[in-house]
N, C-alpha and C positions, 0 to 999 in steps of 0.2 A: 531273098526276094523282098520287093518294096513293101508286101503285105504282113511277111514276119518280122521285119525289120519295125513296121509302123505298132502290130502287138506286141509286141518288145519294150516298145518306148509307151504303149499307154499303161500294161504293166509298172514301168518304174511309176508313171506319173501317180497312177494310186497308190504304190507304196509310199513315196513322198506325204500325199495328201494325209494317209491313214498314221504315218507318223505325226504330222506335223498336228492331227487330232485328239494322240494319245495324253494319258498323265502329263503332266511333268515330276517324274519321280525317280529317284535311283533305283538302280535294280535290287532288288529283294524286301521296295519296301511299299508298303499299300496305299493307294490313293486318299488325296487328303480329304477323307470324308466321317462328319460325324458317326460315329457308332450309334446302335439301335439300341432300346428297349422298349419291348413291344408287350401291348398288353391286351388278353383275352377275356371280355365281360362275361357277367354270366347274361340270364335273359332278361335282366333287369332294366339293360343298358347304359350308355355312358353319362344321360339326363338321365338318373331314377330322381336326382335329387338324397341322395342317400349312400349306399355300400358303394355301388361301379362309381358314382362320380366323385366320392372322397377320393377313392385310388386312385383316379385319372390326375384329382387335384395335386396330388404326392407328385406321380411324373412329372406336370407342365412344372410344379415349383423344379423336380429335379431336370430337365431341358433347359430352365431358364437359369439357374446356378451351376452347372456344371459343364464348363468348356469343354467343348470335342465330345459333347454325348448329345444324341434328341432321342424322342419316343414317339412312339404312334399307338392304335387300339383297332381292333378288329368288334364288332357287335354278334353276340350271338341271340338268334332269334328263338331258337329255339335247343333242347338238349343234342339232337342230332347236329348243332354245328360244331360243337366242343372241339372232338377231335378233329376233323379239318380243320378249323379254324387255329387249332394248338399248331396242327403243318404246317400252316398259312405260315405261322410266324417263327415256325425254324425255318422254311424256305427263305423267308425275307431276308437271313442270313443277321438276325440281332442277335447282339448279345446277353441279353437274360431274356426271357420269356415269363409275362405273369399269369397266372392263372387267378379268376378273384371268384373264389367261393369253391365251399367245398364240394358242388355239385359237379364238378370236375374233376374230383379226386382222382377215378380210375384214370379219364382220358390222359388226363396231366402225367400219371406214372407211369404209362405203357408209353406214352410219347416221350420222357427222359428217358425209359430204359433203351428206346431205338436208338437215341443219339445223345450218351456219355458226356459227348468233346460240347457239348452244349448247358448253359445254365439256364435254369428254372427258379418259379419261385410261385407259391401257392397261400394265398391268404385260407383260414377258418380249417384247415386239413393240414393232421398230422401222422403217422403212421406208427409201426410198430419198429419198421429195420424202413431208417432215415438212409434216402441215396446221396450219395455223394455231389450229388450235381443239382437238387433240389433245396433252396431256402423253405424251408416250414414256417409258416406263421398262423399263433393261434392267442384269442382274448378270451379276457375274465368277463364277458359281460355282462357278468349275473352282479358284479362289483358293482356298475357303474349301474346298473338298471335300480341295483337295490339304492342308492343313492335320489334318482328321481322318482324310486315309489313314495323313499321317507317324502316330500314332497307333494307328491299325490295325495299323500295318506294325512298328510298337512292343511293340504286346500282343499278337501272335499267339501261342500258343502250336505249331502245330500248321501255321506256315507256310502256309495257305490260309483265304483271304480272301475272303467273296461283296459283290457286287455286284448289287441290285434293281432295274431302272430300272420306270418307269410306261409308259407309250408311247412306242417309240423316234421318234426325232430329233434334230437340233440341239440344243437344250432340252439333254434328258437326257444327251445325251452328253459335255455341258460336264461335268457331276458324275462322271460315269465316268473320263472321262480324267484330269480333276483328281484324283480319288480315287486312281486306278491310279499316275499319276504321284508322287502321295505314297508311298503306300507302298514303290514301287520306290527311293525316295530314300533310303531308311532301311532296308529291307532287300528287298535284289534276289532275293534266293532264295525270296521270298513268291509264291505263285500266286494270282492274285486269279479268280475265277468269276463270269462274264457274265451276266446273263436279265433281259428285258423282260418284264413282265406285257401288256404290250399293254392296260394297263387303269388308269385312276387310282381305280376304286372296289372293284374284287375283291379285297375280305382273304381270302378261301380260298385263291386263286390264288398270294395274299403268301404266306399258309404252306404252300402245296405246294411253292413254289418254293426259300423257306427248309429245308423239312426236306430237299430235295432235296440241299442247299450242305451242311448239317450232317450229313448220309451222308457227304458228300464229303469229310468234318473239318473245313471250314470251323466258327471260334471266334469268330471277329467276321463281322460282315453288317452292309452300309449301304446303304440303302434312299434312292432318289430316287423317290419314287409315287405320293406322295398318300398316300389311303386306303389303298389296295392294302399298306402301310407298318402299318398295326395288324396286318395277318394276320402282317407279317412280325414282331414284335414278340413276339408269342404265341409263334409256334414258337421264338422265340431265348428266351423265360421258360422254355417247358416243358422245349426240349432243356438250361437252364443254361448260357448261352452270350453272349458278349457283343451288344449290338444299339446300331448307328448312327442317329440319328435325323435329320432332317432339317428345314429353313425355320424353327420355333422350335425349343426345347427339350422335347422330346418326352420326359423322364424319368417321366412317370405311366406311360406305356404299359406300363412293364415297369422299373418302380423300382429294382432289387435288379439290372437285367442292361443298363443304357442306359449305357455306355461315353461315351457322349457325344454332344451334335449339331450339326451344322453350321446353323449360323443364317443363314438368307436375309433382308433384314430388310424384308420387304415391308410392316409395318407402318409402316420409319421412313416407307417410301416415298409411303404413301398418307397418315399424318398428314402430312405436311411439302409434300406437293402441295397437298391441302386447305386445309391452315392458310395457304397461298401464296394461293391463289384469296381465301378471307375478307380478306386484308389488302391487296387487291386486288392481286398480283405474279404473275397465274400464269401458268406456265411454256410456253403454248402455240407449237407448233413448235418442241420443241425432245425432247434425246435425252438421258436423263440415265442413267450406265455406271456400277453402283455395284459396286465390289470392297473389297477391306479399308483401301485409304487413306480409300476414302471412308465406311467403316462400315458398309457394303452385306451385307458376310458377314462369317462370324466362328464360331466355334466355342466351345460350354459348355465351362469349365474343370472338371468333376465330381470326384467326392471319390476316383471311379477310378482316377484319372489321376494316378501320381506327379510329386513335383515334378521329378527331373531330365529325366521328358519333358516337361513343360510349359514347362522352359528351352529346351529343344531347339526345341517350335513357336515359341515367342516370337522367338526368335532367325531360324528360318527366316520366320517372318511380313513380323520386321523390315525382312529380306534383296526380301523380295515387292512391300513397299511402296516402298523404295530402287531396284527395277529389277533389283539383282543378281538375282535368282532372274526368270525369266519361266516361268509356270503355262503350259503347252499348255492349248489346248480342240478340239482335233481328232486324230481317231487318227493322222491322218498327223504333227500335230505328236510327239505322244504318241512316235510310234517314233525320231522325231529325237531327242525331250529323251532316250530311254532307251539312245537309242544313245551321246549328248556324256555319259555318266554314267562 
């Protein structure tokens, strides 16, 4: 009939149209479209100025040097979006997935062990039985801390020293220790001043805490915290007072009063993983412990900073990477190095 005859013919015309739509690809091979690596914040976000945005800075460098790959990030607001937001970005169908901090730990290894055929890769967390389909990455940054306490402990004026951390733990305490252990190398009569904000996002709390240390006399403050790290920033510009910065170089915050930062380099971390997966070599099951032999940390040489203390870090750095010097990262070490002093 004319009516089966006319669904017939609009049948072909959408098959035509849906081809004439499709790839242009041979059969068995995938459309030409860049591959993903997708990366999951903690609740710091992708602007803390700090941890999330070095790694994001690692991807854009690895997007923009590496043909046939881009990356995207997902934000998490809070702990509850870890694990959806970890599914967010195996659904997306990428090829590695980052996890950036170790507050993710569990989410991050119950979402590898769902899905094998997938790569992972987690900064600041390492385990005991390493999965196969998980990069580890983990820093010295009791190394790198200990290098801008000698520095703190250099520029005091005023013999006391603050100390910011973000949420206390293992983590943070690596920077504390390392830091404290700096300064006590170079001068033992420094008081350095302890406080956890209990927060990687509260700048108020950064500069309650700061103006707190700056009553105190403290003239340098180095912040391990995130975000919580601009509040501190603020109060060290208004009181006129030196501020430490942390994971990149944090000198905008407070142009005229950033003494220096300690650099975590979690961008080399995430470009040189990435760029490992594209050239097909990636590092799955395994642990990689970056300190300053291995370029891992490191600190801004700033215009602050006279030359004969920059001889001085160099030389202890040199000492760090040699073996002669071992950085504590636990308070118990902490009392031993300060006691062999």
């Amino acid at each position: 009939t004319v009516k089966k005859w006319l669904a017939l013919f609009l049948v072909l015309v959408l098959v035509l149209v849906v081809a004439g739509c499709a790839p242009n690809t041979e059969p068995g091979t995938e459309p030409d479209e860049d591959k993903l690596v997708y990366m999951v914040t903690d609740m710091g976000g992708v602007d803390d100025a700090s941890f999330n945005e070095s790694a994001w800075k690692g991807l854009e460098r690895f997007k923009d040097e590496i043909e046939g790959w881009t990356a995207d990030y997902i934000e998490s607001k809070s702990d509850e979006d870890y694990n959806p937001n970890l599914r967010t970005a195996v659904e997306s169908g990428a090829e590695l997935i980052w996890a950036i901090g170790y507050m993710m730990a569990d989410h991050l290894d119950a979402v590898a062990a769902d899905n094998p055929e997938k790569n992972f890769a987690i900064i600041d967390w390492g385990q005991e039985n390493l999965r196969d389909n998980v990069a580890y990455v983990l820093f010295k940054e009791n190394e790198g801390s200990f290098l801008v306490g000698m520095i703190a402990g250099l520029t005091t004026e005023s013999n006391v020293i603050g100390f910011i951390g973000g949420m206390e733990g293992d983590l943070i305490r690596r920077f504390e220790v390392g830091f404290r252990a700096g300064v006590h190398y170079v001068n033992p009569d420094a008081e350095v001043l302890v406080q956890y904000a209990q927060s990687w996002v509260d700048t108020e709390k950064g500069a309650q805490i700061a103006n707190t240390m700056i009553g105190q006399k403290a003239d340098v403050i180095y912040h391990a915290a995130g975000g919580v790290g601009m509040g501190v920033a603020e109060a060290c510009k208004d009181k006129d007072i030196w501020f430490i910065g942390v994971d990149q170089d944090q000198s905008a915050l407070a142009p005229e009063h950033t003494l220096t930062s300690m650099l975590k380099r979690v961008d080399n971390a995430t470009y040189s993983i990435s760029k490992a997966l594209a050239e097909g070599k990636f590092p799955g099951g395994t642990l990689a412990h970056l300190g300053l032999a291995e370029d891992g940390v490191g600190y801004v040489k700033s215009e602050f900073i006279d030359e004969e203390t920059v001889a001085k870090v160099e030389e202890v750095k040199q000492k760090i990477i040699d073996g002669e010097i071992t950085v504590p990262d636990t308070l118990e070490g902490l009392e031993e190095f300060i006691a062999g002093q």
